[in-house]
N, C-alpha and C positions, 0 to 999 in steps of 0.2 A: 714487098709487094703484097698487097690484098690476096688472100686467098691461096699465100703458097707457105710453107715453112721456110722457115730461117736458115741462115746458114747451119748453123747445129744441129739441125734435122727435128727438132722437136715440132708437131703439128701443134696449137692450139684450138681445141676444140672447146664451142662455145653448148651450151644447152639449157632449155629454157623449155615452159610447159604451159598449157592451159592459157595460150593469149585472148580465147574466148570473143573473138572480133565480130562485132556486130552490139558488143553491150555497153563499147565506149566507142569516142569519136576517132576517126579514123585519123584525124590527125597526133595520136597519142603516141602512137608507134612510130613513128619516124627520128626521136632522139632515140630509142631505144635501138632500133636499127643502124644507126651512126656513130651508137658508142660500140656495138656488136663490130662493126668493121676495123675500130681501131685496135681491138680486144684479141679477134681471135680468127683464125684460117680455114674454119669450116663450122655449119652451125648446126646443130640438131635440135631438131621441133618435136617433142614428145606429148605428140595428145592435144587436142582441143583448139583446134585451128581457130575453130568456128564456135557461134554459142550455140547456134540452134542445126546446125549441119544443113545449113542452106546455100545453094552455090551461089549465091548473091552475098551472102557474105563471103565465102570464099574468093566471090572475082573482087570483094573488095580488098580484103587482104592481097591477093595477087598483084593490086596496084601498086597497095605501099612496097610490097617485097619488089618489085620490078625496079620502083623509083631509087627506094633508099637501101635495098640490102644490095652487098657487094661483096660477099662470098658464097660459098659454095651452102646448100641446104638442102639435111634429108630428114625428112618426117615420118613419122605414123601417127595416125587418126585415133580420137578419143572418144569415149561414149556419146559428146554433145555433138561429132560430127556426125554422125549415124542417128540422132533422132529425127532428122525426117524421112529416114530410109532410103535415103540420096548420098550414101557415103562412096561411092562410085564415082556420082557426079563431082563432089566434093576433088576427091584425089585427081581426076581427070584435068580440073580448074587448077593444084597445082603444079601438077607435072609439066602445062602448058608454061606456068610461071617460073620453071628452070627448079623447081623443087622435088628431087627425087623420096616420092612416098611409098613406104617396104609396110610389107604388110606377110608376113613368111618368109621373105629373101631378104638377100643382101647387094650389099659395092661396094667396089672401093674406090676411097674419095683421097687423095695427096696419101698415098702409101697405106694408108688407115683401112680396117676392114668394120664395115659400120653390118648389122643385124638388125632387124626390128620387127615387131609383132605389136596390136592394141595391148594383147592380154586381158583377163577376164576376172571376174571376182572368185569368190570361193574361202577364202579364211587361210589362216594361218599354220603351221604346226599339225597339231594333236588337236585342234580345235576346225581346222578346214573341213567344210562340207564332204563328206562322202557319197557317194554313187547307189544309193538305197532307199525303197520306198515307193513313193509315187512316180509316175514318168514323170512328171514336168521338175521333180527334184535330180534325179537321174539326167533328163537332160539338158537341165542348167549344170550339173557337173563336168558333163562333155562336153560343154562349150570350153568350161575352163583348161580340159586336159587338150582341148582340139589346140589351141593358144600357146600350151606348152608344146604340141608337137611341132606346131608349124615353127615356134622357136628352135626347136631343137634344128630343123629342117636350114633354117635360114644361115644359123652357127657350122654346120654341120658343111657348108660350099664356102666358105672364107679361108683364104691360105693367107690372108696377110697376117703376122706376129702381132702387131695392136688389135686389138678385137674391141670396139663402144657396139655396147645393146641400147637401144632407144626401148622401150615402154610405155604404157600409159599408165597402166597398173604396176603396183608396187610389187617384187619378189617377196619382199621380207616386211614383216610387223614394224623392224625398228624405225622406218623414215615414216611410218602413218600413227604414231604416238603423240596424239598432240589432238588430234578430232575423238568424240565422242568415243568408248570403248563399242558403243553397238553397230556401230557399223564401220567397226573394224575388217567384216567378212563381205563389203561391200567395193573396199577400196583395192584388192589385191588378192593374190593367192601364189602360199608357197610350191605350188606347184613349177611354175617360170624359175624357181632358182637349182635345180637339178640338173638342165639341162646349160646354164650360163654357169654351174662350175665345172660338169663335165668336158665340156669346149674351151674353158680358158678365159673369161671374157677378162679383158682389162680393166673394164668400169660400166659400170650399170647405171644409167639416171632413166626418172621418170617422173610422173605429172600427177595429176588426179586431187593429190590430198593435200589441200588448199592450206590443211593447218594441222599441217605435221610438220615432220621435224626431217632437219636440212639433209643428214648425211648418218649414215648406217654400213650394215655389210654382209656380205653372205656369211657362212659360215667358214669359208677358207680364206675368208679376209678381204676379197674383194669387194672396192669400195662401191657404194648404193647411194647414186645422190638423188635426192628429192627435188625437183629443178621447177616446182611451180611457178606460176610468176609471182600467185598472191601471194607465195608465203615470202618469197626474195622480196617483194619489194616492203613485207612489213620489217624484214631484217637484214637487208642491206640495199637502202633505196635508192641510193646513188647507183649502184651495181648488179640491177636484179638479174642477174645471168650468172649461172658456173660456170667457170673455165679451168681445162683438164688439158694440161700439158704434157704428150707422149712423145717419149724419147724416142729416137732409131733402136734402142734395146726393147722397148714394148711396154717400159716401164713407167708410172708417173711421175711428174717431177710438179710439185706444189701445186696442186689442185688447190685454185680458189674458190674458195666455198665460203659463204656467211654464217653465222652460229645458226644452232638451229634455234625454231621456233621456244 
Protein backbone atom coordinates (compact mmCIF):
# COMPACT_ATOMS: atom_id res chain seq x y z
CA UNK A 1 0.00 0.00 0.00
CA UNK A 2 1.29 3.67 -0.90
CA UNK A 3 2.73 5.19 1.90
CA UNK A 4 3.02 2.42 4.53
CA UNK A 5 6.15 0.08 4.99
CA UNK A 6 6.19 -3.51 4.00
CA UNK A 7 5.79 -6.26 5.84
CA UNK A 8 9.57 -6.24 6.88
CA UNK A 9 9.17 -2.96 8.51
CA UNK A 10 11.77 -1.41 6.32
CA UNK A 11 10.25 2.41 5.61
CA UNK A 12 11.57 3.65 2.11
CA UNK A 13 12.33 7.00 2.08
CA UNK A 14 12.44 8.89 -0.99
CA UNK A 15 14.53 12.50 -1.15
CA UNK A 16 14.99 14.93 -3.74
CA UNK A 17 16.12 18.84 -3.77
CA UNK A 18 15.85 21.96 -5.49
CA UNK A 19 12.59 21.19 -7.90
CA UNK A 20 12.88 25.17 -8.37
CA UNK A 21 9.02 25.26 -9.75
CA UNK A 22 8.13 28.15 -11.52
CA UNK A 23 11.33 27.76 -14.10
CA UNK A 24 9.78 24.65 -16.02
CA UNK A 25 6.46 23.75 -17.06
CA UNK A 26 4.35 22.41 -14.66
CA UNK A 27 3.54 19.61 -16.41
CA UNK A 28 7.29 18.26 -15.97
CA UNK A 29 6.68 16.97 -12.49
CA UNK A 30 3.91 14.78 -12.73
CA UNK A 31 6.06 11.50 -14.04
CA UNK A 32 8.44 12.44 -11.49
CA UNK A 33 5.80 12.23 -8.90
CA UNK A 34 4.42 8.87 -10.19
CA UNK A 35 7.57 7.02 -10.32
CA UNK A 36 8.05 8.61 -6.50
CA UNK A 37 4.91 6.69 -5.57
CA UNK A 38 5.88 3.47 -6.86
CA UNK A 39 9.49 3.88 -5.30
CA UNK A 40 9.19 4.80 -2.00
CA UNK A 41 6.63 5.41 1.47
CA UNK A 42 7.49 8.83 2.55
CA UNK A 43 9.21 11.79 0.67
CA UNK A 44 11.44 14.36 1.69
CA UNK A 45 11.80 17.79 -0.09
CA UNK A 46 15.07 19.50 0.81
CA UNK A 47 15.18 23.07 -0.20
CA UNK A 48 13.84 25.08 -3.09
CA UNK A 49 10.38 24.38 -3.67
CA UNK A 50 10.03 27.28 -5.40
CA UNK A 51 12.47 29.50 -7.93
CA UNK A 52 11.78 32.69 -6.81
CA UNK A 53 9.87 32.06 -3.41
CA UNK A 54 6.63 33.19 -4.63
CA UNK A 55 3.37 31.71 -3.34
CA UNK A 56 2.09 31.47 -6.79
CA UNK A 57 4.50 29.22 -7.46
CA UNK A 58 4.14 27.54 -4.64
CA UNK A 59 0.12 27.22 -5.06
CA UNK A 60 1.38 25.87 -8.22
CA UNK A 61 3.48 23.11 -7.11
CA UNK A 62 0.70 22.55 -4.41
CA UNK A 63 -1.45 21.37 -7.55
CA UNK A 64 0.72 18.99 -8.97
CA UNK A 65 1.59 17.50 -5.28
CA UNK A 66 -2.29 17.39 -4.66
CA UNK A 67 -2.92 15.60 -8.10
CA UNK A 68 -0.04 13.24 -8.52
CA UNK A 69 1.90 12.68 -5.23
CA UNK A 70 0.53 9.98 -3.08
CA UNK A 71 2.68 9.71 -0.13
CA UNK A 72 3.46 11.24 2.75
CA UNK A 73 5.95 14.61 2.43
CA UNK A 74 8.09 16.66 4.65
CA UNK A 75 10.08 19.71 3.50
CA UNK A 76 12.24 22.57 4.40
CA UNK A 77 12.70 25.71 2.56
CA UNK A 78 15.70 26.88 0.60
CA UNK A 79 17.43 30.07 -0.10
CA UNK A 80 15.22 30.69 -3.48
CA UNK A 81 12.05 30.13 -1.34
CA UNK A 82 12.83 33.20 0.81
CA UNK A 83 13.91 35.62 -1.84
CA UNK A 84 10.80 37.42 -1.88
CA UNK A 85 10.61 37.50 1.86
CA UNK A 86 7.49 35.56 1.57
CA UNK A 87 8.89 32.26 2.91
CA UNK A 88 5.98 32.16 5.59
CA UNK A 89 3.67 32.53 2.85
CA UNK A 90 5.39 29.93 0.89
CA UNK A 91 5.34 27.13 3.91
CA UNK A 92 1.70 28.17 4.71
CA UNK A 93 0.75 27.17 0.74
CA UNK A 94 2.35 23.81 1.58
CA UNK A 95 1.18 22.69 4.81
CA UNK A 96 -2.38 23.46 3.29
CA UNK A 97 -1.24 20.96 0.39
CA UNK A 98 -0.66 18.05 3.14
CA UNK A 99 3.11 18.78 3.09
CA UNK A 100 4.70 18.91 6.64
CA UNK A 101 7.53 22.02 6.49
CA UNK A 102 10.05 21.83 9.72
CA UNK A 103 12.12 24.59 9.94
CA UNK A 104 13.79 23.81 13.89
CA UNK A 105 11.36 20.80 14.71
CA UNK A 106 10.42 17.66 14.04
CA UNK A 107 7.70 14.28 13.26
CA UNK A 108 7.29 11.43 13.05
CA UNK A 109 6.02 10.01 9.80
CA UNK A 110 5.54 5.63 9.58
CA UNK A 111 7.85 4.97 12.80
CA UNK A 112 10.72 7.42 11.16
CA UNK A 113 11.76 10.45 13.10
CA UNK A 114 12.29 13.15 10.29
CA UNK A 115 14.45 16.68 11.67
CA UNK A 116 14.88 19.67 9.47
CA UNK A 117 16.33 23.16 9.51
CA UNK A 118 17.31 25.46 5.96
CA UNK A 119 20.72 25.73 7.30
CA UNK A 120 23.07 28.45 6.32
CA UNK A 121 26.38 29.18 4.74
CA UNK A 122 29.68 29.69 6.41
CA UNK A 123 32.70 27.35 5.08
CA UNK A 124 34.03 24.24 5.94
CA UNK A 125 36.56 23.02 8.55
CA UNK A 126 39.55 25.29 9.57
CA UNK A 127 38.54 27.30 6.73
CA UNK A 128 34.58 28.30 7.89
CA UNK A 129 33.93 31.82 8.59
CA UNK A 130 34.53 32.87 12.21
CA UNK A 131 32.64 35.45 14.34
CA UNK A 132 35.20 38.58 13.98
CA UNK A 133 35.39 41.94 12.67
CA UNK A 134 32.78 43.80 11.31
CA UNK A 135 29.11 43.46 12.59
CA UNK A 136 27.65 42.37 9.31
CA UNK A 137 30.62 39.57 9.33
CA UNK A 138 29.84 38.69 12.96
CA UNK A 139 26.34 38.55 12.09
CA UNK A 140 26.27 36.56 8.99
CA UNK A 141 28.11 33.97 11.33
CA UNK A 142 25.13 33.90 13.75
CA UNK A 143 22.81 33.26 11.38
CA UNK A 144 24.90 30.14 10.57
CA UNK A 145 25.39 28.98 14.21
CA UNK A 146 21.44 30.12 14.84
CA UNK A 147 20.73 27.01 12.04
CA UNK A 148 22.82 24.73 13.89
CA UNK A 149 21.11 25.39 17.12
CA UNK A 150 17.63 25.26 15.91
CA UNK A 151 19.04 21.83 14.48
CA UNK A 152 20.40 20.79 17.45
CA UNK A 153 16.88 21.85 19.05
CA UNK A 154 14.78 19.82 16.51
CA UNK A 155 17.16 16.42 16.92
CA UNK A 156 17.18 17.01 20.53
CA UNK A 157 12.57 16.08 20.77
CA UNK A 158 12.93 12.86 18.43
CA UNK A 159 12.61 9.45 20.32
CA UNK A 160 12.10 7.49 17.34
CA UNK A 161 15.60 5.09 16.72
CA UNK A 162 15.67 6.02 12.63
CA UNK A 163 16.52 9.70 12.79
CA UNK A 164 16.46 11.40 8.46
CA UNK A 165 17.70 15.28 8.73
CA UNK A 166 16.42 17.16 5.76
CA UNK A 167 18.78 20.35 4.85
CA UNK A 168 19.18 22.72 2.26
CA UNK A 169 22.70 23.30 2.99
CA UNK A 170 25.31 20.90 3.05
CA UNK A 171 27.06 19.71 6.70
CA UNK A 172 30.20 18.52 5.11
CA UNK A 173 32.56 19.90 1.90
CA UNK A 174 32.44 16.22 0.57
CA UNK A 175 28.77 16.31 -1.46
CA UNK A 176 29.69 20.22 -2.79
CA UNK A 177 33.12 18.96 -4.55
CA UNK A 178 32.11 19.28 -8.00
CA UNK A 179 31.02 23.56 -8.09
CA UNK A 180 33.65 26.00 -8.24
CA UNK A 181 36.27 25.78 -5.00
CA UNK A 182 35.03 29.66 -4.36
CA UNK A 183 32.05 29.41 -3.32
CA UNK A 184 32.55 26.47 -1.45
CA UNK A 185 31.77 28.78 1.89
CA UNK A 186 28.60 29.64 0.02
CA UNK A 187 27.01 26.30 -0.20
CA UNK A 188 27.08 24.93 3.53
CA UNK A 189 28.66 25.11 6.75
CA UNK A 190 30.33 22.51 9.00
CA UNK A 191 28.80 23.90 11.79
CA UNK A 192 25.15 21.46 11.08
CA UNK A 193 27.35 18.35 11.47
CA UNK A 194 28.14 18.45 15.29
CA UNK A 195 24.93 18.49 16.40
CA UNK A 196 23.64 15.53 13.52
CA UNK A 197 26.49 13.24 15.09
CA UNK A 198 25.87 14.12 18.68
CA UNK A 199 21.89 12.97 18.17
CA UNK A 200 22.49 10.02 16.22
CA UNK A 201 21.18 10.88 12.79
CA UNK A 202 20.66 7.94 10.44
CA UNK A 203 21.25 9.76 7.25
CA UNK A 204 21.70 13.34 6.25
CA UNK A 205 20.63 14.57 2.50
CA UNK A 206 20.28 17.88 1.17
CA UNK A 207 20.02 20.30 -1.89
CA UNK A 208 21.67 23.38 -2.98
CA UNK A 209 24.83 22.35 -4.87
CA UNK A 210 23.57 21.75 -8.26
CA UNK A 211 26.97 20.23 -9.17
CA UNK A 212 28.48 18.39 -6.60
CA UNK A 213 28.86 15.33 -5.86
CA UNK A 214 26.05 12.64 -4.94
CA UNK A 215 27.12 11.10 -1.60
CA UNK A 216 29.74 11.73 1.33
CA UNK A 217 29.78 11.56 5.15
CA UNK A 218 30.26 12.87 8.55
CA UNK A 219 32.95 12.11 10.27
CA UNK A 220 31.61 8.97 12.26
CA UNK A 221 30.31 7.74 9.07
CA UNK A 222 27.12 8.69 8.73
CA UNK A 223 25.87 8.77 5.21
CA UNK A 224 25.47 12.58 3.47
CA UNK A 225 23.49 12.38 0.33
CA UNK A 226 23.48 15.31 -2.12
CA UNK A 227 19.71 14.71 -3.39
CA UNK A 228 19.69 17.77 -5.94
CA UNK A 229 17.53 17.14 -8.71
CA UNK A 230 19.88 18.76 -11.29
CA UNK A 231 22.66 16.94 -10.28
CA UNK A 232 20.33 13.33 -10.26
CA UNK A 233 18.98 13.76 -13.23
CA UNK A 234 22.40 14.54 -15.05
CA UNK A 235 23.56 11.12 -13.34
CA UNK A 236 20.73 8.88 -13.18
CA UNK A 237 17.95 10.37 -15.29
CA UNK A 238 15.66 7.59 -15.44
CA UNK A 239 15.85 7.93 -11.43
CA UNK A 240 16.51 11.45 -10.14
CA UNK A 241 15.49 10.70 -6.58
CA UNK A 242 17.49 8.83 -3.61
CA UNK A 243 15.94 6.15 -1.78
CA UNK A 244 17.06 5.25 1.67
CA UNK A 245 15.73 2.12 2.95
CA UNK A 246 15.43 1.86 7.12
CA UNK A 247 15.19 -1.19 8.76
CA UNK A 248 12.94 -1.61 12.16
CA UNK A 249 16.89 -1.75 13.60
CA UNK A 250 17.57 1.97 12.55
CA UNK A 251 19.75 0.84 10.20
CA UNK A 252 20.18 1.16 6.39
CA UNK A 253 19.68 -1.34 4.04
CA UNK A 254 20.88 -0.35 0.13
CA UNK A 255 20.55 3.09 -0.17
CA UNK A 256 20.03 3.95 -3.88
CA UNK A 257 22.15 6.57 -4.79
CA UNK A 258 23.57 7.31 -8.58
CA UNK A 259 27.34 7.90 -8.87
CA UNK A 260 28.33 11.04 -8.04
CA UNK A 261 28.79 13.92 -10.24
Amino acid sequence: MMGSPGQSGIVRVGAIADLHFGRHAAAAFAPLFTRLNESVDVLMICGDLTDHGDPEEARGLARELKQHLRVPAVAVLGNHDHEMGRAGDVASVMLDAGVTVLDGDSCEVLGLGFAGVKGFCGGFGPRALGSWGEAAIKQFVQESVNEALKLETALARLRARRRLVLLHYSPVVGTVVGEPPEIFPFLGSSRLEEPLARYGATAVCHGHAHHGYAQAALKNGTPVYNVSLPLLERTQPDRPFVVIACTPAGELEGAETPPGA
